[in-house]
N, C-alpha and C positions, 0 to 999 in steps of 0.2 A: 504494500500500500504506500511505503513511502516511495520509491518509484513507480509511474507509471507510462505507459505510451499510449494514447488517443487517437484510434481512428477509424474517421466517419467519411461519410460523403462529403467530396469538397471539389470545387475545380481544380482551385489552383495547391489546397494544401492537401499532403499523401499521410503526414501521421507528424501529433506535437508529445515530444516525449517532457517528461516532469521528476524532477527531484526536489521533494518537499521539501528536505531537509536541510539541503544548499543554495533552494529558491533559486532552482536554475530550469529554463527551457530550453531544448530543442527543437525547433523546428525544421522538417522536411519538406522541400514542396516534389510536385511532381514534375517540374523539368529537371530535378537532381541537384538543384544547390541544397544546401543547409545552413542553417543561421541558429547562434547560440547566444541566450542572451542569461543575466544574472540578474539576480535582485527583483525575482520577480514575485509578486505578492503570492502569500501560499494560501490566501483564502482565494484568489481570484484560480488558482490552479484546482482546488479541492472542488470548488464550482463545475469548472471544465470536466473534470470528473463525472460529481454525478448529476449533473444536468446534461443529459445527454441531447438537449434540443440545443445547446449552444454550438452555432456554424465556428467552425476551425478558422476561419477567415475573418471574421467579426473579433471573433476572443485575441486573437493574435492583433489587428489591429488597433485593441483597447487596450489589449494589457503588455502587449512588444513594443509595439513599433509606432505610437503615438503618447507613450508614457514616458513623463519625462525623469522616473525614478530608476526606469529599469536600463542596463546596460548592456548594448551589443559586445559581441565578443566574437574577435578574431579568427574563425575556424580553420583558416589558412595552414596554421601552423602544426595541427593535428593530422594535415594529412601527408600522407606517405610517396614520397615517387616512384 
């Protein structure tokens, strides 16, 4: 339960992975990038959870990539040549 990964019908996103614990998410979309962000609220994750009527795309919008508390994070660096 403290990790988990999310995935529902989306256009553009394929599955938002979550760690409670380190209030950290993953996001995957479905042309194959990935974006990792920290600091992100653990009530707004626990939500994503079990309200399963919240679009992948909304939630990420609100609580990613329009919040100004949560921070992107570099995935560059975790991958492998």
């Amino acid at each position: 339960m403290f990790n988990f990964t999310v995935f529902r019908s989306s256009s553009a996103i394929e599955a938002i992975t979550c760690s409670l614990v380190a209030g950290f998410a993953l996001v995957t979309y479905k042309n194959g990038s990935t974006y990792a962000y920290k600091n992100v609220s653990k009530r707004a994750m626990l939500n994503l959870y079990f309200n399963k009527n919240i679009s992948l795309g909304f939630w990420a919008n609100t609580n990613l990539i329009n919040n100004e508390r949560v921070a992107y994070i570099n995935t560059e660096r975790f991958a492998t040549v």
